[in-house]
Chimera marker file (.cmm) of the C-alpha trace (Angstrom):
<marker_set name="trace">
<marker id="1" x="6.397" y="16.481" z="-4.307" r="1" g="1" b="0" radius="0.5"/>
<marker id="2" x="3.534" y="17.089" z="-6.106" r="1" g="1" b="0" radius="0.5"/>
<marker id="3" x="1.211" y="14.385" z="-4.815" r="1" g="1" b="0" radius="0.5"/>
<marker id="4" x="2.629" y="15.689" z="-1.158" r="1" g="1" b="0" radius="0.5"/>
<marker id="5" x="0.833" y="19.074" z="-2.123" r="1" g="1" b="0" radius="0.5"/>
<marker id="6" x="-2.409" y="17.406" z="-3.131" r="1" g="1" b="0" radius="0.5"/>
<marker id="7" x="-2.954" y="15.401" z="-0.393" r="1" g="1" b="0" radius="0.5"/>
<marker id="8" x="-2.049" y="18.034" z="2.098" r="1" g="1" b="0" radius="0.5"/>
<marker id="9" x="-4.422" y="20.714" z="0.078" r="1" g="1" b="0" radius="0.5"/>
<marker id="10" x="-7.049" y="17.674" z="0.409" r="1" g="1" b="0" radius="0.5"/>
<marker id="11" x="-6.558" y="17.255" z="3.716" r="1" g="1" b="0" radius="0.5"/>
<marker id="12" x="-6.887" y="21.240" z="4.494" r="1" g="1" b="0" radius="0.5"/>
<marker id="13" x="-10.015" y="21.326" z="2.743" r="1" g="1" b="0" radius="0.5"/>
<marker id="14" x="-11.501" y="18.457" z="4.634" r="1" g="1" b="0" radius="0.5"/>
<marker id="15" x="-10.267" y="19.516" z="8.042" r="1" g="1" b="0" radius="0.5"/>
<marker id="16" x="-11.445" y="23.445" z="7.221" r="1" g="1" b="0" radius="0.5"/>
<marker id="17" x="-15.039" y="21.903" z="5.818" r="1" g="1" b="0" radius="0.5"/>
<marker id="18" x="-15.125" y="19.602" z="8.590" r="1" g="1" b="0" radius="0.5"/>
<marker id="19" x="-14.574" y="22.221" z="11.132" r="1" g="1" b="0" radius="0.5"/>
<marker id="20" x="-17.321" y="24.330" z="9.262" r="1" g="1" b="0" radius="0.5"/>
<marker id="21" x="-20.322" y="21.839" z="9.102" r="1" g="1" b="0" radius="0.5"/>
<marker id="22" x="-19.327" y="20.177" z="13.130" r="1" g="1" b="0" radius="0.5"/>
<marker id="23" x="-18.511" y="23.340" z="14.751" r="1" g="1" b="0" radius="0.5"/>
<marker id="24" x="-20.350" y="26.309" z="13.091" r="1" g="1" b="0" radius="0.5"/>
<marker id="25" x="-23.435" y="23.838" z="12.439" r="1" g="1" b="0" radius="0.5"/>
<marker id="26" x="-22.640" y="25.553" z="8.674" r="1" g="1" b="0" radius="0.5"/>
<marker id="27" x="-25.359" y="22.649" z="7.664" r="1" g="1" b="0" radius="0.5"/>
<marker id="28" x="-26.659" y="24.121" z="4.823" r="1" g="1" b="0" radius="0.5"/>
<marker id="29" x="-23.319" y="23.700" z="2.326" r="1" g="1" b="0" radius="0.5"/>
<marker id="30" x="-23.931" y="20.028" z="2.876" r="1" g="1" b="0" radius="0.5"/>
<marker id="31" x="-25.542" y="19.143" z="-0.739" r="1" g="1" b="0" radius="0.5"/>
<marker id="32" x="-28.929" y="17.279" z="-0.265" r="1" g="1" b="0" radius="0.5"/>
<marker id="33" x="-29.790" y="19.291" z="2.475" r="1" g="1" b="0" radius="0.5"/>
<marker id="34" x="-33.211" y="20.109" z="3.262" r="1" g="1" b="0" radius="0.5"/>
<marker id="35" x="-34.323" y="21.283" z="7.067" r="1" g="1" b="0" radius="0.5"/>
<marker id="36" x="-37.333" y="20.069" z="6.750" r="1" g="1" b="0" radius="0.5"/>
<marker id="37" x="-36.254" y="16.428" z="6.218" r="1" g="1" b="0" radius="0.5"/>
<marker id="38" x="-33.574" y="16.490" z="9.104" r="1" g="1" b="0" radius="0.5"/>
<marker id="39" x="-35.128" y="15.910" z="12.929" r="1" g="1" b="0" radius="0.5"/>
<marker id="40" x="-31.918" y="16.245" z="14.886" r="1" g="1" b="0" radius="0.5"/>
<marker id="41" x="-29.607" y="19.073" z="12.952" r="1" g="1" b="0" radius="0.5"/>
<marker id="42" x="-27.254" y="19.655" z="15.441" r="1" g="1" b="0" radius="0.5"/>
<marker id="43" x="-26.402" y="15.537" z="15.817" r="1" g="1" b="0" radius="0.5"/>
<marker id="44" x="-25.688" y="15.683" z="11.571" r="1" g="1" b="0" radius="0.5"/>
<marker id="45" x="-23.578" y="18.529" z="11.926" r="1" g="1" b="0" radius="0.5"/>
<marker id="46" x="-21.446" y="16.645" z="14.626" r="1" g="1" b="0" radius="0.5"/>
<marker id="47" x="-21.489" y="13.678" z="12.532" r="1" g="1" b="0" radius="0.5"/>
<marker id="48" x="-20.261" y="14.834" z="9.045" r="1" g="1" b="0" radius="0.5"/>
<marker id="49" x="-18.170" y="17.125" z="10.605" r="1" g="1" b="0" radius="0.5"/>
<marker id="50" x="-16.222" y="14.440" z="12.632" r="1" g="1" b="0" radius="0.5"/>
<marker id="51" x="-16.138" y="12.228" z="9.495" r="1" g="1" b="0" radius="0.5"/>
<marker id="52" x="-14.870" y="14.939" z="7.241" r="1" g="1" b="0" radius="0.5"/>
<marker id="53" x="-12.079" y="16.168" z="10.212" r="1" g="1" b="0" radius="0.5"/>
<marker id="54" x="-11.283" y="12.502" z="10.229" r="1" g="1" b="0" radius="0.5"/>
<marker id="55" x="-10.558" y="12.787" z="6.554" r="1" g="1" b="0" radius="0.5"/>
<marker id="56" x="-8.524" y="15.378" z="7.018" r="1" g="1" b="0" radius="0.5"/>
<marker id="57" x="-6.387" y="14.125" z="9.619" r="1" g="1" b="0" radius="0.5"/>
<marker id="58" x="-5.891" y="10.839" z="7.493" r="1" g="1" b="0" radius="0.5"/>
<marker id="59" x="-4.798" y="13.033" z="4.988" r="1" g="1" b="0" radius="0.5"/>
<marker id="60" x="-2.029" y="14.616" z="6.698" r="1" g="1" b="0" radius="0.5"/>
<marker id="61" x="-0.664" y="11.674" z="8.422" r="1" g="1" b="0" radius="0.5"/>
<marker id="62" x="-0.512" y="10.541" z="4.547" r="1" g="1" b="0" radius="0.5"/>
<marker id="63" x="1.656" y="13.231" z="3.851" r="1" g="1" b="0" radius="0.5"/>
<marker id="64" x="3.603" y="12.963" z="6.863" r="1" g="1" b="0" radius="0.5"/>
<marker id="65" x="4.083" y="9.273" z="5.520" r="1" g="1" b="0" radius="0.5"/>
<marker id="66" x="4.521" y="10.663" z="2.164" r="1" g="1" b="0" radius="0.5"/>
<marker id="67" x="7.490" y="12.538" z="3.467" r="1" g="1" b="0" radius="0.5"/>
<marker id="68" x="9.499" y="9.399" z="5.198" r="1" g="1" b="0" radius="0.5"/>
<marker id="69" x="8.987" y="7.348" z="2.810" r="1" g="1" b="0" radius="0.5"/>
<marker id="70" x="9.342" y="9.039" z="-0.343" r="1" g="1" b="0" radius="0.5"/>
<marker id="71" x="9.579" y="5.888" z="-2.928" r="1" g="1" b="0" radius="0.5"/>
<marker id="72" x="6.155" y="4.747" z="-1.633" r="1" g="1" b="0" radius="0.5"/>
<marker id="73" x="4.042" y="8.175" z="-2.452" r="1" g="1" b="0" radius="0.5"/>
<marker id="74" x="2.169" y="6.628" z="-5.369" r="1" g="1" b="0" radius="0.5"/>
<marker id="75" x="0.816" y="3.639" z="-3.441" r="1" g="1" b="0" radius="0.5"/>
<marker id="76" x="-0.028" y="6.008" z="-0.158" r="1" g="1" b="0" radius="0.5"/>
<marker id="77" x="-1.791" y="8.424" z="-2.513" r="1" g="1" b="0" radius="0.5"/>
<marker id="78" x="-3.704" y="5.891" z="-3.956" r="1" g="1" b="0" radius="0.5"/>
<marker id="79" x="-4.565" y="4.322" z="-0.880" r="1" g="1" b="0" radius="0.5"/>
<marker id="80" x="-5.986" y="7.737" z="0.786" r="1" g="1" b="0" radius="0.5"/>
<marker id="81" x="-7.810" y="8.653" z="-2.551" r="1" g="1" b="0" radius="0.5"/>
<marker id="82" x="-9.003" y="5.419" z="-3.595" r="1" g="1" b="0" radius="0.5"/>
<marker id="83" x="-9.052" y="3.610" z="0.191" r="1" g="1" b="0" radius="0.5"/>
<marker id="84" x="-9.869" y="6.275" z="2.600" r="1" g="1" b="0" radius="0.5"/>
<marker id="85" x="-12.129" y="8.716" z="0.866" r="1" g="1" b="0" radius="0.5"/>
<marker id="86" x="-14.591" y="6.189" z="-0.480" r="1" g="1" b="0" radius="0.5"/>
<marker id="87" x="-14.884" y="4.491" z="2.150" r="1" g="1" b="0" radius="0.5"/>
<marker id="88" x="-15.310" y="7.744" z="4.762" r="1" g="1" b="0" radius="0.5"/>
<marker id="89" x="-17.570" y="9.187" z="2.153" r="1" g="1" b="0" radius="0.5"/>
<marker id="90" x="-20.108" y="5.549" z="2.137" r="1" g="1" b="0" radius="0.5"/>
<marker id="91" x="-19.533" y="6.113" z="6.100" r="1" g="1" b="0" radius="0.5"/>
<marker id="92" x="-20.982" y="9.655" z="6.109" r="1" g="1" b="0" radius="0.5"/>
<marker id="93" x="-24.358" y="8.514" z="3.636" r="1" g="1" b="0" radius="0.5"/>
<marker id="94" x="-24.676" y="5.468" z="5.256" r="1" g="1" b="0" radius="0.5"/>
<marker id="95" x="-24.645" y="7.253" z="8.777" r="1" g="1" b="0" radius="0.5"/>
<marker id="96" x="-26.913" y="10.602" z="7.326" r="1" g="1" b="0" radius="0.5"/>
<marker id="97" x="-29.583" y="8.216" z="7.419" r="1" g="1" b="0" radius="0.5"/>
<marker id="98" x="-30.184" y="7.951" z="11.131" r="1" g="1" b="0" radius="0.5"/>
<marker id="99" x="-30.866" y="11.964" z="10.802" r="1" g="1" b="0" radius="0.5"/>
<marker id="100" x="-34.031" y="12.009" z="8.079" r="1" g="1" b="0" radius="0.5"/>
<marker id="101" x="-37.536" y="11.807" z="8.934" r="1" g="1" b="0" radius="0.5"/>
<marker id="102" x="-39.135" y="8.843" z="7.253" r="1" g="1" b="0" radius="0.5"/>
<link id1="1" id2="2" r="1" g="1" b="0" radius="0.2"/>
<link id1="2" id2="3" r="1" g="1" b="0" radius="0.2"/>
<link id1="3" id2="4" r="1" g="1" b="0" radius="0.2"/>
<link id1="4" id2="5" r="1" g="1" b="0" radius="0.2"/>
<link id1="5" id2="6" r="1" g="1" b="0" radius="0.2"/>
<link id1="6" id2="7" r="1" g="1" b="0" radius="0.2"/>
<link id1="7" id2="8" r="1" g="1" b="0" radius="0.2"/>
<link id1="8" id2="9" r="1" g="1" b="0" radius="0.2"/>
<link id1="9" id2="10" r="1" g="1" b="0" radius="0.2"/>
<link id1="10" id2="11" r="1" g="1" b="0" radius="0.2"/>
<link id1="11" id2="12" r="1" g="1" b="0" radius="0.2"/>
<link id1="12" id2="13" r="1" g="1" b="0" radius="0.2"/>
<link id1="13" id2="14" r="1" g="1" b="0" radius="0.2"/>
<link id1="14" id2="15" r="1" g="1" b="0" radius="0.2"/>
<link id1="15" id2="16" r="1" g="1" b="0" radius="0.2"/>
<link id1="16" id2="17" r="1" g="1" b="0" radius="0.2"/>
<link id1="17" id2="18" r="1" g="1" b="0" radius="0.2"/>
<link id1="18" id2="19" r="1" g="1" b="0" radius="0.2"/>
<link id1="19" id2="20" r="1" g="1" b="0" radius="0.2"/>
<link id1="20" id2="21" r="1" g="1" b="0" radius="0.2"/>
<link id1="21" id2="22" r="1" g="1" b="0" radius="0.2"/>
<link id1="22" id2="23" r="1" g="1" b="0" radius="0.2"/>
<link id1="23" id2="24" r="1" g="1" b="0" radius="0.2"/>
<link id1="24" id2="25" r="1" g="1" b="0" radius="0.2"/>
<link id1="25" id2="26" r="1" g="1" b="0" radius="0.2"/>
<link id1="26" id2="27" r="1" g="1" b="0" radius="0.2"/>
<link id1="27" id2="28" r="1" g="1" b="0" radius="0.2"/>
<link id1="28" id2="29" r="1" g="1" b="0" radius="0.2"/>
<link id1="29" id2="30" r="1" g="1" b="0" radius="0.2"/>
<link id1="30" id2="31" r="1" g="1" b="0" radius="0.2"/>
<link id1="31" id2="32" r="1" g="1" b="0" radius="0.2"/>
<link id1="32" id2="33" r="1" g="1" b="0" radius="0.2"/>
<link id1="33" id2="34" r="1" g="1" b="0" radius="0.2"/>
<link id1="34" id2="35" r="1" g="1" b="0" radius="0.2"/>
<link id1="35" id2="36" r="1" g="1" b="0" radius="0.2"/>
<link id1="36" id2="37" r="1" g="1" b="0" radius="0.2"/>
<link id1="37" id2="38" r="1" g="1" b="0" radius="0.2"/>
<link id1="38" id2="39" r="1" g="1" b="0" radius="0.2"/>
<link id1="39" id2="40" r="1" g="1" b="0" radius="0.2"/>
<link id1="40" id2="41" r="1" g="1" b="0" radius="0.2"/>
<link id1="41" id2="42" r="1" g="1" b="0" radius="0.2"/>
<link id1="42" id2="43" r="1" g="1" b="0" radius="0.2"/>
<link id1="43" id2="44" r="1" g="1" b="0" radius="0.2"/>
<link id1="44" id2="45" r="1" g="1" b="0" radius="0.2"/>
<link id1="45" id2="46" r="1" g="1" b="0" radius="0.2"/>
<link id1="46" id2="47" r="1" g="1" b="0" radius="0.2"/>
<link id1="47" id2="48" r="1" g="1" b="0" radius="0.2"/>
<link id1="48" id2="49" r="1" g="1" b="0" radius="0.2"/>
<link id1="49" id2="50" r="1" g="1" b="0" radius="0.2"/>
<link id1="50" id2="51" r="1" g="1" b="0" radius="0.2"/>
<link id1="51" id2="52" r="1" g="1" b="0" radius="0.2"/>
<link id1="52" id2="53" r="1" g="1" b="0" radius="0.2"/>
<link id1="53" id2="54" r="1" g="1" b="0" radius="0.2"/>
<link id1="54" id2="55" r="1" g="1" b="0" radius="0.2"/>
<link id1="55" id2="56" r="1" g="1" b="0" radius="0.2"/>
<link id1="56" id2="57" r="1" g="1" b="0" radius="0.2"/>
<link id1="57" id2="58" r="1" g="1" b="0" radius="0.2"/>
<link id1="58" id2="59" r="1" g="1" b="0" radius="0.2"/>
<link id1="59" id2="60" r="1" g="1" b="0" radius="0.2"/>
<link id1="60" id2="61" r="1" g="1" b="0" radius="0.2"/>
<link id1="61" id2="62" r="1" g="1" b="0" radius="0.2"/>
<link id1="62" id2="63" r="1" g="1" b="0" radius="0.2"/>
<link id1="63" id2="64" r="1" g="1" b="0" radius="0.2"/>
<link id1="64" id2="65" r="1" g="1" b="0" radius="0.2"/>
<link id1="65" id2="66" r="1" g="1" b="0" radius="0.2"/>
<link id1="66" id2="67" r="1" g="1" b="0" radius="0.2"/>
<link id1="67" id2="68" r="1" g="1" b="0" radius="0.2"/>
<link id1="68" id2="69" r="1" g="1" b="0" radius="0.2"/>
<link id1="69" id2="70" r="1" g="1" b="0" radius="0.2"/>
<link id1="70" id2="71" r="1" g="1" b="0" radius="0.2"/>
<link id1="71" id2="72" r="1" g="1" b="0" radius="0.2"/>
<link id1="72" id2="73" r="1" g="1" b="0" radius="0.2"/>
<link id1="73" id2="74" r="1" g="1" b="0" radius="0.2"/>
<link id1="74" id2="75" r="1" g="1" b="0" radius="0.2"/>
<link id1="75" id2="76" r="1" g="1" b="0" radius="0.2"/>
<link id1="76" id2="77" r="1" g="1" b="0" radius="0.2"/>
<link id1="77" id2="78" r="1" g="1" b="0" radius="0.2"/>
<link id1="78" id2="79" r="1" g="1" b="0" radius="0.2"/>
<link id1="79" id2="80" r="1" g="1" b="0" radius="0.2"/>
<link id1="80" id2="81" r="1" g="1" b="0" radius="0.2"/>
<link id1="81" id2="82" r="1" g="1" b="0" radius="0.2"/>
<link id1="82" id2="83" r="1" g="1" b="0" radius="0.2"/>
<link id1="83" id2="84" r="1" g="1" b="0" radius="0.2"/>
<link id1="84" id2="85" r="1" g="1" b="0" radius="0.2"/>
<link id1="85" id2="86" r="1" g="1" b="0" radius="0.2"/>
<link id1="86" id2="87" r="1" g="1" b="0" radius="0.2"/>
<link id1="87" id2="88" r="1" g="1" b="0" radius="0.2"/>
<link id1="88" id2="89" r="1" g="1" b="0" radius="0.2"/>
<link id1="89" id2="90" r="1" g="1" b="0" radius="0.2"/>
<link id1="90" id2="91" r="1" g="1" b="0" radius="0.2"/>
<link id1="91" id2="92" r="1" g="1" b="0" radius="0.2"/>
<link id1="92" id2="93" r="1" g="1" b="0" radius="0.2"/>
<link id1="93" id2="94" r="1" g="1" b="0" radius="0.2"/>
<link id1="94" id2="95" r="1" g="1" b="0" radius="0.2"/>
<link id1="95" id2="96" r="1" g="1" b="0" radius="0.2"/>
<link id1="96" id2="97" r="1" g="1" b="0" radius="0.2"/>
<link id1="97" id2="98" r="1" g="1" b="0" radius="0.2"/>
<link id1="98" id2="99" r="1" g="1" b="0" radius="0.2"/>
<link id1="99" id2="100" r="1" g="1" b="0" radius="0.2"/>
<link id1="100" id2="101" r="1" g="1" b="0" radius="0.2"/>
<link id1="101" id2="102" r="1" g="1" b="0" radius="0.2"/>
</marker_set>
């Protein structure tokens, strides 16, 4: 039960900072930020914030997995924490770069 609640309190924070930085263009809690490096803002905000809503939604179907299958909640942890959130998080860098002024 207790790896249901941190995956789902994960997954909330994801969605709700994903929702910030896409939607609110809330750009500037992103850490490495500096305007004056980025030439399109608004196409970064879409792009992390997609990413990190994506997190978030992978997060919750996790738990929702967690839930029906309740003997397998280690390995689906581990595979959001140690599969999913590296991975999305190389995605985001990786993809930053077509946003900074060389």
């Amino acid at each position: 039960m207790v790896l249901i609640a941190i995956t789902a309190f994960m997954g909330l924070t994801c969605f709700v900072l994903g929702y910030l930085v896409g939607k609110k263009q809330m750009v500037e809690i992103l850490a490495g930020y500096d305007p004056k490096k980025v030439k399109d803002q608004e196409r970064l905000a879409k792009w992390v914030g997609a990413n990190l809503i994506l997190m978030g939604i992978l997060a919750f179907v996790s738990v929702g997995l967690m839930a029906v299958v309740p003997e397998g909640r280690g390995v689906l942890f581990l595979v959001y924490a140690l599969g999913a959130i590296p991975l999305l998080s190389m995605r985001i860098v990786l993809g930053n770069r077509r946003f900074i002024i060389k």
